[in-house]
N, CA, C and O of each residue as an XYZ file, in Angstrom:
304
protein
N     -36.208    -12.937     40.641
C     -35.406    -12.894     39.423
C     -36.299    -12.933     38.200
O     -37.368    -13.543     38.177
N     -35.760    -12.194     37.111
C     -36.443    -11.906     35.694
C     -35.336    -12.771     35.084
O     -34.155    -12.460     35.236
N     -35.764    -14.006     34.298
C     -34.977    -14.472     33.317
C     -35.385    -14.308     31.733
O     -36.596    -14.171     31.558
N     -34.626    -14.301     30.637
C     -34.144    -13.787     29.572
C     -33.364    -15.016     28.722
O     -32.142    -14.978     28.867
N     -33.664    -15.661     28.208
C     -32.789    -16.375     27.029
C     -32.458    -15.918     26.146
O     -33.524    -15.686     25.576
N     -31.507    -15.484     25.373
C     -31.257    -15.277     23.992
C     -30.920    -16.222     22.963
O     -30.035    -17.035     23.227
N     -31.488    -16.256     21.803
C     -31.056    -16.778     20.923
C     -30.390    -16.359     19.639
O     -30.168    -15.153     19.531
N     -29.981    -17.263     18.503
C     -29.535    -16.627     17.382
C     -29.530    -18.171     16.559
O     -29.124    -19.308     16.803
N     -30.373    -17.331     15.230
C     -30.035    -18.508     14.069
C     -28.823    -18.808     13.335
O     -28.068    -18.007     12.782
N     -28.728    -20.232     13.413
C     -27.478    -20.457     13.098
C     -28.019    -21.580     11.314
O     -28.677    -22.573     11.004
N     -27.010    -20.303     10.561
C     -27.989    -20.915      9.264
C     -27.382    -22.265      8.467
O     -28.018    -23.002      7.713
N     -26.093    -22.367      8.818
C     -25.326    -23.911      8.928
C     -26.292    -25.173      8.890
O     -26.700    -26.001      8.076
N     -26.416    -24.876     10.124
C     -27.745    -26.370     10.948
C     -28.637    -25.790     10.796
O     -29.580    -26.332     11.373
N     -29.036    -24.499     10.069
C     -30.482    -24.333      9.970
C     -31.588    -24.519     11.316
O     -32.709    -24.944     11.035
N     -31.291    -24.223     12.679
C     -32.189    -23.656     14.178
C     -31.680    -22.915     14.278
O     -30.879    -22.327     13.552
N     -32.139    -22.741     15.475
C     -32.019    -21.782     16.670
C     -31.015    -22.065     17.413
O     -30.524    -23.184     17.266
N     -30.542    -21.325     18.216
C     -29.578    -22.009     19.353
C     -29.361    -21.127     19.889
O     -29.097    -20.124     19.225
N     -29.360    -21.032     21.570
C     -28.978    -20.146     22.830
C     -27.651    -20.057     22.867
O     -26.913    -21.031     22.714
N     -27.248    -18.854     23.079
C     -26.386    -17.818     23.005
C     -26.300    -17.487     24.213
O     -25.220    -17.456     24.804
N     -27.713    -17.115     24.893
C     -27.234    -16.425     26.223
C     -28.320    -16.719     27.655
O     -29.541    -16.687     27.499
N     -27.790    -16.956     28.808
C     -29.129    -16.873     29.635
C     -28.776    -16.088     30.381
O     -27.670    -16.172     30.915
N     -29.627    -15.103     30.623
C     -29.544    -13.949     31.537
C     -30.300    -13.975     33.335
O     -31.269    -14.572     32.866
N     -30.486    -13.913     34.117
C     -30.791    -13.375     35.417
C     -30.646    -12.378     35.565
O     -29.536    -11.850     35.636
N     -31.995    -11.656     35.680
C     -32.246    -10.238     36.199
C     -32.316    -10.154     37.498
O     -33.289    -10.805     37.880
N     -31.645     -9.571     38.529
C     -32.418     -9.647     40.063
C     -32.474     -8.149     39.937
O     -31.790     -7.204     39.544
N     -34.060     -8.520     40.665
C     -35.220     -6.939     40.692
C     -35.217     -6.216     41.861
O     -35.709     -5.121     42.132
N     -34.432     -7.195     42.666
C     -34.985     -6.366     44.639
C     -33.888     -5.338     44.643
O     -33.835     -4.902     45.793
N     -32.996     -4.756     43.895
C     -32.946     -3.369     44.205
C     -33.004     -2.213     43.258
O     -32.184     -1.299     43.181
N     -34.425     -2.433     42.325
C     -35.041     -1.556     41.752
C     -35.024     -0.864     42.624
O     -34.034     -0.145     42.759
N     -36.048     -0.794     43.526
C     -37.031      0.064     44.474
C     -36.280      0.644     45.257
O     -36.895      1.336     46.069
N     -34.883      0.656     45.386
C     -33.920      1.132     46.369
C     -33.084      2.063     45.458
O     -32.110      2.425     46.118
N     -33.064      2.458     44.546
C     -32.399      3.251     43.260
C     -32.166      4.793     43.703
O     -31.044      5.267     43.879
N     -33.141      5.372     43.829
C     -33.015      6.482     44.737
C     -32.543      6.697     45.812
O     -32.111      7.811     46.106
N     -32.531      5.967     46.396
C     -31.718      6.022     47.770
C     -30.155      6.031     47.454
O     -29.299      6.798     47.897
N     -30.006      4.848     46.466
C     -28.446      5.006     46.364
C     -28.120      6.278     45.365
O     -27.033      6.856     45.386
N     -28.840      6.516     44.783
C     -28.724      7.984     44.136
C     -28.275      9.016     45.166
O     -27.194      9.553     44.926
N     -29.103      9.489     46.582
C     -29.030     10.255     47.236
C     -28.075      9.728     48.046
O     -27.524     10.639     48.663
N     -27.672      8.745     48.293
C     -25.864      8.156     48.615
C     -25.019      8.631     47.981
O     -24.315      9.518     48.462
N     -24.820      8.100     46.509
C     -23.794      9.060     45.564
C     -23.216     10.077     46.022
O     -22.056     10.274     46.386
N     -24.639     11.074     45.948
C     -24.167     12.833     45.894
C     -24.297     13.023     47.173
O     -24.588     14.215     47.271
N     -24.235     12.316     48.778
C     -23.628     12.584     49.666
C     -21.980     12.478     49.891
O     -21.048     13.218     50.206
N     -22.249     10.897     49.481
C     -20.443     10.565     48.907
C     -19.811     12.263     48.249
O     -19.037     13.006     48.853
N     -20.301     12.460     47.163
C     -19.850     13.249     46.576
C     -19.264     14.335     47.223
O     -18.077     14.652     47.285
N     -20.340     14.908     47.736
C     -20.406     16.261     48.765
C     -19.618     16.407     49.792
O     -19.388     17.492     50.327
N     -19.099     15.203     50.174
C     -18.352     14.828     51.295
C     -16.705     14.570     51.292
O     -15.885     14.545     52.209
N     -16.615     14.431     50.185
C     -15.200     13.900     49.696
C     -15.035     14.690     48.765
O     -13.840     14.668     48.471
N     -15.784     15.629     47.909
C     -14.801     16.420     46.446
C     -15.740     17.580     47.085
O     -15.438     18.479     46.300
N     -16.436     18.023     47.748
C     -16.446     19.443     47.790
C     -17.146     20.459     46.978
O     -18.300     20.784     47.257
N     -16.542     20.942     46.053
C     -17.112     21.787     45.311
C     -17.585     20.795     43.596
O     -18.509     20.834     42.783
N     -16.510     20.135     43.751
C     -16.578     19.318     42.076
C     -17.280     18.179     42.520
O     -16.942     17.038     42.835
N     -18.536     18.899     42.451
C     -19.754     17.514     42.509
C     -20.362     17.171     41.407
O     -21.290     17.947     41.176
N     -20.197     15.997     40.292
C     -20.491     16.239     39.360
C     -22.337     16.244     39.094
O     -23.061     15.726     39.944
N     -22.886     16.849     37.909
C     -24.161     16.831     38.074
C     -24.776     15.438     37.957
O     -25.136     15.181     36.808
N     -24.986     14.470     38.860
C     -25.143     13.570     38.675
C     -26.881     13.326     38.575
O     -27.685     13.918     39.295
N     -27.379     11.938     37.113
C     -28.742     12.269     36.993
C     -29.419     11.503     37.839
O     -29.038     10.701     38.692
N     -30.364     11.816     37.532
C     -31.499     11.316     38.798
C     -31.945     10.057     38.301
O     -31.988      9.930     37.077
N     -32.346      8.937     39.154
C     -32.332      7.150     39.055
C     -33.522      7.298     39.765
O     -33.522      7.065     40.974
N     -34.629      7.684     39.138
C     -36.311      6.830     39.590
C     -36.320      5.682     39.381
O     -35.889      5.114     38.378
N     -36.791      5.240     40.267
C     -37.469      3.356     40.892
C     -38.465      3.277     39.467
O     -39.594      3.543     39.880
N     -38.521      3.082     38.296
C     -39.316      2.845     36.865
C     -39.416      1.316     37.202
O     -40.445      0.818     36.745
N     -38.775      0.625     37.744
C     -38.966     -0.807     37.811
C     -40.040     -1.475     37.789
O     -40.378     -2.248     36.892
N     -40.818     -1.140     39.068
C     -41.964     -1.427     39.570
C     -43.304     -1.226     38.609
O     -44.053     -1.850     37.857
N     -43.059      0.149     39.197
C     -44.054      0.250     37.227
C     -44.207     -0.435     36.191
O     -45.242     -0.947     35.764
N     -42.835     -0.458     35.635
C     -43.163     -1.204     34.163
C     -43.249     -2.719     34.575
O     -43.490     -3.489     33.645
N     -43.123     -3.148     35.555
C     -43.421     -4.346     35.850
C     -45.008     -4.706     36.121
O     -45.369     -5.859     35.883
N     -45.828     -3.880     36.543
C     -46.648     -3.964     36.920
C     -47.388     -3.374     35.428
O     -48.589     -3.529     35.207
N     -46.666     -2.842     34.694
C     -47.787     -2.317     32.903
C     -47.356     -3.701     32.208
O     -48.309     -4.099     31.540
N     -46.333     -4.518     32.133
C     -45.883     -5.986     31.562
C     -46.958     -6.935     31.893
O     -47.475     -7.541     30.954
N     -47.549     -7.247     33.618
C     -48.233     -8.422     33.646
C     -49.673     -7.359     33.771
O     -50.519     -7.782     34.559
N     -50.010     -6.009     33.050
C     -51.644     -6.228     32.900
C     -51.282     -6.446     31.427
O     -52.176     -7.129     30.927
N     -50.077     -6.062     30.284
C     -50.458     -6.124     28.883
C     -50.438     -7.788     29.005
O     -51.306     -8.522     28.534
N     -49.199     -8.240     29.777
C     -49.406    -10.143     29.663
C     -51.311    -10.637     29.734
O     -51.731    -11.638     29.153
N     -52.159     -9.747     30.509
C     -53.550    -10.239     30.733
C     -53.347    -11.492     30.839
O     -53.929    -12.033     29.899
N     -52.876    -12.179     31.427
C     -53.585    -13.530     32.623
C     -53.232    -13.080     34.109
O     -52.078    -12.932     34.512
N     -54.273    -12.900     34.796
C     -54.560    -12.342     36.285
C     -53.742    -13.658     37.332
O     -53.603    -13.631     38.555
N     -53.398    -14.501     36.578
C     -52.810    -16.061     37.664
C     -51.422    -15.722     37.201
O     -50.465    -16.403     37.570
């Protein structure tokens, strides 16, 4: 999991204060394509001719995960 806090100033009380906590779960980046090429079997299978052009879902996950902790530069 990738977590995410959000905040927002609250100019009343003059801080900060959380608004939001998020959970990212990452384990089915890498599976994106696959369910892509699920879709437009679904598709093909059940509507026939009216398949809509559906776009293509590259696995980018991994990647930019892996360009995040070299710009982070600490190797631990």
């Amino acid at each position: 999991c990738i977590f995410r806090n959000d905040y927002m100033y609250h100019s009343e009380l003059n801080r900060w204060l959380q608004v939001e906590y998020n959970c990212v779960a990452i384990s089915f980046g890498p599976i994106g394509d696959r369910v892509h090429n699920f879709h437009k079997k679904l598709c093909k299978t059940f509507f026939d001719e009216k398949i809509p052009d559906l776009p293509s879902n590259e696995p980018l996950m991994i990647e930019a995960l892996y360009e995040a902790f070299k710009l982070y530069g600490n190797p631990k």
